[in-house]
C-alpha positions in Angstrom: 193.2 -182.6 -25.4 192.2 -178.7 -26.1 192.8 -177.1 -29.1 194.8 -174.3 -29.4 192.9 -171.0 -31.1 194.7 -169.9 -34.4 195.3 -166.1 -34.8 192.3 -164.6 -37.1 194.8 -163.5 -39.5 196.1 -167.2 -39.7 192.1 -168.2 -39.6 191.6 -166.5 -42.5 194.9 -167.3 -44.1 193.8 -171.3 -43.6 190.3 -170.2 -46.1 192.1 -168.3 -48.5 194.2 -171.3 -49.2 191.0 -173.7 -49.3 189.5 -171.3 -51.6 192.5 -170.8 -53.8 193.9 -174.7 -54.5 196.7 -173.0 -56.9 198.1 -171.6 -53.8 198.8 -175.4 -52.4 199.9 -176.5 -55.6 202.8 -173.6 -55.7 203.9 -175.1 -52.3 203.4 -178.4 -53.5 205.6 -178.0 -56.2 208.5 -176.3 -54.2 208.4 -173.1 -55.7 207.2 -171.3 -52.5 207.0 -172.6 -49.0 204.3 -172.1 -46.9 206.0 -169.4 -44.9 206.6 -167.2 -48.3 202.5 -167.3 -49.5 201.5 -166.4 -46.0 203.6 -163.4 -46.0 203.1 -162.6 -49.4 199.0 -162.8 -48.6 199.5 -161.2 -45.1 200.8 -157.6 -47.3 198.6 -158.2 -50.0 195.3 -158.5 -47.3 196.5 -154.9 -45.7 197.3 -153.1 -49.0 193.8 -154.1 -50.2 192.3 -154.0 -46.6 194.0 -150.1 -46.7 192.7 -149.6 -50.3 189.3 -150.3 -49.2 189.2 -148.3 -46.4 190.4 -145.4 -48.3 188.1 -146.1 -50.7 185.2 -145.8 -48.2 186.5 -142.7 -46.6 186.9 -140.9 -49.3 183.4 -142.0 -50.7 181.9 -140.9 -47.8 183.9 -137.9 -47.0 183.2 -136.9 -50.7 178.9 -137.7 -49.9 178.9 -135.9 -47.0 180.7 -132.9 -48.3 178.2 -133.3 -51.5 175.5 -133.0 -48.9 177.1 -130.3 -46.8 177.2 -128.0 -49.7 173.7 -129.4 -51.0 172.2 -128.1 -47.5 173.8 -124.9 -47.4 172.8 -124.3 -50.8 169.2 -124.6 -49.7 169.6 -122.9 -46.5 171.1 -119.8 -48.3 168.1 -119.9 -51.0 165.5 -120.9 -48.8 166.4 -117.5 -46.7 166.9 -115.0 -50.0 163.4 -116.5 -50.7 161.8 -115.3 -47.2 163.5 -111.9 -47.7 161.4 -108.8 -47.2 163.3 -106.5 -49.7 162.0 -103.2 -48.1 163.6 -104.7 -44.7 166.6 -105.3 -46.4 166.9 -101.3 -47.5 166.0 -100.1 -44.2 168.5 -102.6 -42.3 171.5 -101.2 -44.9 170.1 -97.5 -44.9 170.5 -97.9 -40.9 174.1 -99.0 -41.0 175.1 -96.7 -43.5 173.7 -94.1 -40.7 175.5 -96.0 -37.7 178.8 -95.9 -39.8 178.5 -92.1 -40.6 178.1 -91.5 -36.7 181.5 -93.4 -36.4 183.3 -91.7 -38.8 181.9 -88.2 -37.5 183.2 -89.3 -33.9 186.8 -90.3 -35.5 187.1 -87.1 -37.5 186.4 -85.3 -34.0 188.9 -87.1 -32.1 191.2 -86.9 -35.1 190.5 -83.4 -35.7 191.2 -82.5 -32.5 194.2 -84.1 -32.1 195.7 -82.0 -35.8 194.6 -78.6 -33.9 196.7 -79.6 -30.7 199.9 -80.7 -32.8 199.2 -77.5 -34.7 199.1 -75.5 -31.7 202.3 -76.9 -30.4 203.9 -76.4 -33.2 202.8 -73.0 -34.0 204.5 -71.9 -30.4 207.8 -71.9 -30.5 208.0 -71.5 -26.9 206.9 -74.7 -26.3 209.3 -76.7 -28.4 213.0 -77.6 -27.6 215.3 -75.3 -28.9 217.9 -76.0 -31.7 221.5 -76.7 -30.4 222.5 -75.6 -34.2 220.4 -72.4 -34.3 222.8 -69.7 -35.3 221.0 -66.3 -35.1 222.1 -63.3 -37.6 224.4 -59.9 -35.6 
């Protein structure tokens, strides 16, 4: 006759209880049945099973963020160290010159549109009229 195969869970229920004789005496005595400390076990196994894992995620999320920062510390320092300084100066003295050319182009395109609203509203022609104008006799 085959046996049947126990769930793991009840597997590893079955060597908890070999381990821990206290546990058979509790059911023994008729303060718990069998039912009740397998249950009881069964939350007890996840809430530490859950502890642990958060345990080892956090651990490990916390390592590898240690040695995230760790390398990017390096990488920053290890660059500053290779710096030419006089390539430095001439890479910022030619954006300061690419960012004057923009700002020339701007102030032409904004200066030119200032003379054209002037211009339009210099000429009274060109504007609508007032309904309310009321002109002297």
């Amino acid at each position: 006759m085959a046996q049947k195969q126990l769930h793991p869970t009840v597997e590893r229920f079955k060597s908890y209880v070999k381990k821990n004789p206290s546990v058979l005496k509790e059911v023994r005595s008729g303060k718990k049945s069998m039912q009740q400390l397998y249950e009881e076990w069964y939350l007890l196994i996840d809430d530490e099973q859950d502890e642990r894992e958060q345990k080892t995620d956090s651990s490990e999320t916390t390592t590898t963020t240690t040695e995230n920062k760790q390398d990017w510390v390096n990488q920053v320092m290890g660059t500053v160290k290779n710096m030419d300084v006089n390539q430095v100066q001439g890479y910022i003295t030619n954006m300061s010159q690419a960012l004057g050319a923009i700002q020339g182009v701007l102030s032409q395109f904004q200066g030119g549109a200032s003379s054209s609203k002037s211009a339009t509203q210099s000429n009274p022609i060109a504007q609508k009229p007032n309904p309310f104008a009321f002109k002297k006799d």
